[in-house]
N, C-alpha and C positions, 0 to 999 in steps of 0.2 A: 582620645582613643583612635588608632588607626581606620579606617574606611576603604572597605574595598568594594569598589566601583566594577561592576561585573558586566560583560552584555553578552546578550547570548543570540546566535544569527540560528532562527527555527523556531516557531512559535506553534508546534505540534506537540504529541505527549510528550515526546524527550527531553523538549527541551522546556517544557512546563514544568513536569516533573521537578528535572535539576534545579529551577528556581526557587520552589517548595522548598525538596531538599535542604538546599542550602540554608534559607531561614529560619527555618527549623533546627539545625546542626547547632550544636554549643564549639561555639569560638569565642573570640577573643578579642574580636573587632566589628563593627556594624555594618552592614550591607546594603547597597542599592543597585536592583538590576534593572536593566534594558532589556528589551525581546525584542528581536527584529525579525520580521517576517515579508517575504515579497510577496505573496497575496493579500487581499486587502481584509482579508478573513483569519481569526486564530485557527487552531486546531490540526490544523495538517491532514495525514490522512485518515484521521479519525471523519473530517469532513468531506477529504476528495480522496480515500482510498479502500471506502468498505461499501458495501452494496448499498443501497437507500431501503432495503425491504430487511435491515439488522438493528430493531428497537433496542437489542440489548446495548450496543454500543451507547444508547442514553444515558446508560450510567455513566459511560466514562466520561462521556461529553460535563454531564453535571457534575462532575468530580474535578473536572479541567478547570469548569467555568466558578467552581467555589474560589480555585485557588488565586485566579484572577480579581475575580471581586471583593477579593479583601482590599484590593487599594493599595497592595505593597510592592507592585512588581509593575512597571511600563510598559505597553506595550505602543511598539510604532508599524503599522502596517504598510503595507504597500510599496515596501522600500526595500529595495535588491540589492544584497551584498554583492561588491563588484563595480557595479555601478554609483547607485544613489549614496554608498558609502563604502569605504576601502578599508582592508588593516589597518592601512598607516593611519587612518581619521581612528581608530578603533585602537591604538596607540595613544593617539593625541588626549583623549578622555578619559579612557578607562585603564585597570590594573589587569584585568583579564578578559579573554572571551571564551565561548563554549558554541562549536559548533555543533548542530545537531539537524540537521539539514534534510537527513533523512536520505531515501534511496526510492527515485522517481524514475528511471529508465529502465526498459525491459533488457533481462540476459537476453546476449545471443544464444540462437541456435543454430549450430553451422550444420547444416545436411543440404543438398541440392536440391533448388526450387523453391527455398524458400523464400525472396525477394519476390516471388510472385504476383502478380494482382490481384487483391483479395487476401494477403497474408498480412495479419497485423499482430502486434504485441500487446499484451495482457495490459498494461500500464494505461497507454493509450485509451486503450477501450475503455476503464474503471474513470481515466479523469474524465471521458465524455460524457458515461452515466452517471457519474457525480458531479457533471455542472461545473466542470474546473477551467476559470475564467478564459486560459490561456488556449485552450482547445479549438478544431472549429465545432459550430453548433451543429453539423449533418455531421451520420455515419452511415455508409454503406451497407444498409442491410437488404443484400438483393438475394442471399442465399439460401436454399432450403436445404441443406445439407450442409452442418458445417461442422470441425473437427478443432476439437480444444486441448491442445499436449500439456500434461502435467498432472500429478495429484497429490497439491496442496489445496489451502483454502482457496488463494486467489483464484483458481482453474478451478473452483465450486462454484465461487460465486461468478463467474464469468460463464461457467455453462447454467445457473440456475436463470441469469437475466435474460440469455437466448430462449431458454427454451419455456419461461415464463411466462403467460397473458398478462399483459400491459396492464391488461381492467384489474387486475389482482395488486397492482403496484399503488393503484391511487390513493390508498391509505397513507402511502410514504411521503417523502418529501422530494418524491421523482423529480425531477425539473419537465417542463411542461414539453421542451424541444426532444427529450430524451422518451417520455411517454409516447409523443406524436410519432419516432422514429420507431420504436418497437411492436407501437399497433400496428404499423404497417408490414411489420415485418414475415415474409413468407416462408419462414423457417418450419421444417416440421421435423426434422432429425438431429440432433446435435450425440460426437461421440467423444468423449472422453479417454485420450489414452494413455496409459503408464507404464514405463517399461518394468517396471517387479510386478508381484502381486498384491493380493488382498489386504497378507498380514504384514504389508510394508509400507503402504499411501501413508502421505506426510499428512492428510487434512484432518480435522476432530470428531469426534461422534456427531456434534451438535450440527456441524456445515453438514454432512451427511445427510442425519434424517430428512433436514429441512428440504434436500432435494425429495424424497421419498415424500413431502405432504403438496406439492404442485397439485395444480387443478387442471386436470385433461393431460397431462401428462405421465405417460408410460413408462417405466425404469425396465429399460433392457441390461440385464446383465446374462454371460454364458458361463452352460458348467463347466466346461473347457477350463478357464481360470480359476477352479477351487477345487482342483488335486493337489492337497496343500503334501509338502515337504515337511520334513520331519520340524524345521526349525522353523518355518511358518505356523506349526500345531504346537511349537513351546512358546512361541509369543502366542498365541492366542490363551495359553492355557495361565500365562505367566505376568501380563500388562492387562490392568482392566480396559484402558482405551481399546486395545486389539479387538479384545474380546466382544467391546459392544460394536463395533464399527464391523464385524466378522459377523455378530445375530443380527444386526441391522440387512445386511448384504444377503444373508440365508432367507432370510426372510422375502426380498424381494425375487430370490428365486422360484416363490411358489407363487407369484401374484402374474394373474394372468398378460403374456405380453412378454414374459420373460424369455429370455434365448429367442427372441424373436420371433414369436408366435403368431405376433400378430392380434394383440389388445386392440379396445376400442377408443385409447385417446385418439384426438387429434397430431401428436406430438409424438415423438418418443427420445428417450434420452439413455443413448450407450454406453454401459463403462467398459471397456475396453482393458482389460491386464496383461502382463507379459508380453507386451506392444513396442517396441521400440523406433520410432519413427526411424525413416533411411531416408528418405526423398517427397518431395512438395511435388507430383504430376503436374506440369504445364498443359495449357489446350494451346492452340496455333497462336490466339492473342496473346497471350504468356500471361493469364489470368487459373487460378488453382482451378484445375480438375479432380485431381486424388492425391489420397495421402497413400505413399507405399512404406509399410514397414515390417519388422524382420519379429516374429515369435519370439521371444525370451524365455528361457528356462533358469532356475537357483544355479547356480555354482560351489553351494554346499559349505559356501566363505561368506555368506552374507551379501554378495554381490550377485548379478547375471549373468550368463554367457546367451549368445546367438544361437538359432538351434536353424539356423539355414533356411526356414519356412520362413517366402515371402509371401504377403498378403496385399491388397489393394481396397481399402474405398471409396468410391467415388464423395468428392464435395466440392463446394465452390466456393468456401474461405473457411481460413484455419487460423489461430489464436493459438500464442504461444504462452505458456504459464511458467516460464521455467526460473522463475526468479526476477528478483529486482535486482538493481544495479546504483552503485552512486556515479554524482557529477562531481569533476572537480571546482574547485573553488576558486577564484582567482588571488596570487600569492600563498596559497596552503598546499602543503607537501600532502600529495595524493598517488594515493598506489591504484596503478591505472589495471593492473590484474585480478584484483580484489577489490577494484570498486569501494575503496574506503579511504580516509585519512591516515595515515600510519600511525599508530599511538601505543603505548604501553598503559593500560589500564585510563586510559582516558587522556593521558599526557600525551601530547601530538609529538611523532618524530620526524627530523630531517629526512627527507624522500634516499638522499643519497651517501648520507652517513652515519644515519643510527641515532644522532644524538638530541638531546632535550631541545626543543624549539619553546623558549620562555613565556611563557604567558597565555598561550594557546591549547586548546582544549578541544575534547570529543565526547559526544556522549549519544546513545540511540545506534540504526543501522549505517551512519555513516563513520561510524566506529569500528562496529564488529560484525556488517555485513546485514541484510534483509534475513533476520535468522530471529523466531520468537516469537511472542503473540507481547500484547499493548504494554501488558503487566509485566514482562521482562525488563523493559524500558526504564524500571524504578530500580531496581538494585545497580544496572547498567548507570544512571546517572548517582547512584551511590559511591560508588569505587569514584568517578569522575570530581564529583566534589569533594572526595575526602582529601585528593591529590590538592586541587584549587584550595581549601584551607591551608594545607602543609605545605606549601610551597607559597608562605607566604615573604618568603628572603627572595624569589623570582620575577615575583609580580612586577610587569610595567609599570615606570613613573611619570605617569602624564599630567602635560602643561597645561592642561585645561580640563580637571574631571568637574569642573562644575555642574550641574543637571541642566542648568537652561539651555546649554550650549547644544546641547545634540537638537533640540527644537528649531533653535537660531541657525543653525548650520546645515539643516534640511530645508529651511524656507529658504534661506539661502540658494540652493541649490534649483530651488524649483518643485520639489517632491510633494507629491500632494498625499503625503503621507497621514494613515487613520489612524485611530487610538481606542480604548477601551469603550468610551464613550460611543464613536461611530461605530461600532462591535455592536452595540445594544442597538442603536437605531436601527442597523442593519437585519439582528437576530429578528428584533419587534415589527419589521416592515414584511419580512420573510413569513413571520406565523400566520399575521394577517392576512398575507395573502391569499394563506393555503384554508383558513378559516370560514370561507362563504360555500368552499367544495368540501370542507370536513375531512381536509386533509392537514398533517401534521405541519406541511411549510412548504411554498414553493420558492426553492430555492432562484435568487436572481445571479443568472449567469455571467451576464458581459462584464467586465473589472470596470470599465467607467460608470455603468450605474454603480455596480457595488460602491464605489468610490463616494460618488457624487450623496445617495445614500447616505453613507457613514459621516460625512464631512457636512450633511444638514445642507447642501449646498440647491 
């Protein structure tokens, strides 16, 4: 029976998933995959891209971690495509590969002043709070006043961790440099802006409330922002998500503190609508002063127009939510505009002529963009595998797929590359830690402990 030798560069849900997938799929031939992942940890950003204070995320996590423990998929950690192994090695072994790589850089936002001191991207910040090896371990939390563009999740969970007490986090699997950074932190405003309104924010009921249940923190919202338009009051009336994310929001209208009043938290936290940022204010050091942006009003076409009111407030760092972005790959056709792989349903295309590139695969947002929540990810590597079975006349014919080879040709190299095994030592050394403070795990940051760790070394 034929044997297709698969490796898949992303060892996060996407490319977990696809592995499933595929083993599960009725074919015609028997399979063995690879996962290769540069961190020394599975998961992606189920582990360095959701806040540490989102328990529900354990389900996926233990959903992830069944499919690995069956014992039927490899996993090699620590090893960067590019580097520690190349297409052509990736040629040399296997019939196919599936990248699923994911989308780690923050979108631009081009308005003036935004380079400023004190201006950082959403990404950034989330691998710092999640302990993400590669990061430094300090973040600049010197400001009391600070302004967060965007209203998706990520810009929820980024203004929830500002505006957060630290002591509230220790349940979690905070990391301990990341706790120490936030207690100290003198924050007492953080505002949120989005240029539509109410009955158009991208983020879900569930990120919502969870702002509304903080401890010592104020939910500023104005009624300014909920003179709804006729077609903001037919999605309310017409999507149940609107509709609760619309009573959630009315509701914080009548809790004291709202429109500004002046509550008794310590804290308060602003949603800002019909905001469109214009310009980052500079001080003389060229460190953020204020955010100025322009009023937005409906445009009656589902879109906004400018209604000429400029506004100003004062802050000393701003966070930009406005999207993820991909990196390219080295030797994979990458569309540098869209921040993706170019592909037709998961088939990767020539960058500059459209056509089928053999053997090569997409699945997740370095497919089809930082667009969807975890659970998208499975239909998404759906399409991508069906392709990988059917195009089994394309598949690479490589001169060495034996299995030992990839092991021998990493030691080779020098890689001090992990496995499923150092995965568990690593998980097991992480609980314990956290188990003498009766906390879920503290995670261990630096990649050469993780390393050292995993490898029993």
């Amino acid at each position: 029976m034929t044997k297709l030798r698969l490796a898949i560069v992303g060892a996060g849900p996407a490319g977990i998933y696809a592995a499933d997938i595929l083993l599960k799929a009725e074919r015609q031939f028997d399979v063995s995959i690879d996962l290769f992942e540069q961190l020394p940890a599975p998961y992606g950003l189920v582990r360095y891209g959701v806040a540490p204070d989102h328990p529900r995320i354990k389900g996926v996590v233990t959903a992830l971690r069944e499919v690995l423990d069956r014992g039927d998929i490899r996993l090699f950690g620590n090893v960067r495509f590019g580097e520690d192994i190349t297409l052509d090695d990736l040629k040399q072994h296997y019939n196919a590969v599936i990248f699923s790589t994911g989308a780690i850089r923050d979108a631009d936002l081009d308005i003036p002043g935004i380079d400023a001191h004190g201006s950082y991207g959403a990404a950034d910040f989330v691998s710092w709070f999640d302990g993400h090896p590669d990061v430094p371990r300090e973040w600049p939390l010197e400001a009391e006043s600070v302004a967060v563009i965007g209203n998706g999740n990520v810009a929820l969970d980024i203004t929830r961790m500002l505006a957060k007490h630290a002591d509230d986090l220790l349940p979690t699997e905070v990391p301990d440099n990341v706790y120490q950074g936030l207690k100290a932190s003198p924050v007492t405003d953080v505002h949120v802006f989005g240029r539509r309104g109410p009955a158009q924010v991208k983020f879900t009921p569930l990120e919502l409330r969870e702002l509304g249940e903080l401890r010592d923190v104020d939910m500023v919202v104005y009624d300014e922002d909920f003179d709804y338009d006729e077609a903001s009051k037919a999605a309310i009336e017409t999507n149940k998500q609107v509709k609760v994310i619309d009573r959630v929001l009315q509701q914080w209208r009548t809790r004291p503190g709202a429109n500004n009043a002046g509550g008794e938290a310590s804290r308060r936290l602003h949603l800002h609508f019909w905001a469109k940022p214009i310009e980052v204010v500079k001080d003389a050091d060229g460190r953020v002063a204020a955010l100025r942006y322009e009023r937005t009003r409906p445009d009656a076409e589902g879109g906004v127009i400018g209604t000429g009111e400029i506004r100003e407030v004062p802050i000393q760092a701003i966070y930009r939510a406005v999207g993820y972005f991909g990196s390219p790959l080295q030797d994979v056709p990458f569309d540098d505009r869209h921040g993706v792989i170019p592909n037709h349903e998961g088939q990767v295309l020539s960058a500059d002529s459209n056509s089928r590139v053999p053997g090569v695969y997409a699945t997740g947002w370095i497919k089809r963009g930082p667009v969807g929540l975890i659970g998208h990810t499975k239909s998404d590597a759906m399409e991508t595998v069906r392709h990988v079975i059917n195009d089994q006349g394309e598949w690479w014919r490589p001169a060495h797929p034996e299995e030992e080879a990839i092991p021998a040709l990493l030691e080779e190299r020098g890689v001090r590359w992990t496995d499923l095994g150092g995965w568990h030592r690593l998980d097991e050394h992480e609980i314990a830690l956290g188990t003498p403070h009766e906390r879920a795990r503290i995670k261990v940051v630096p990649r050469d402990e993780m390393i050292r760790i995993s490898r029993g070394e």
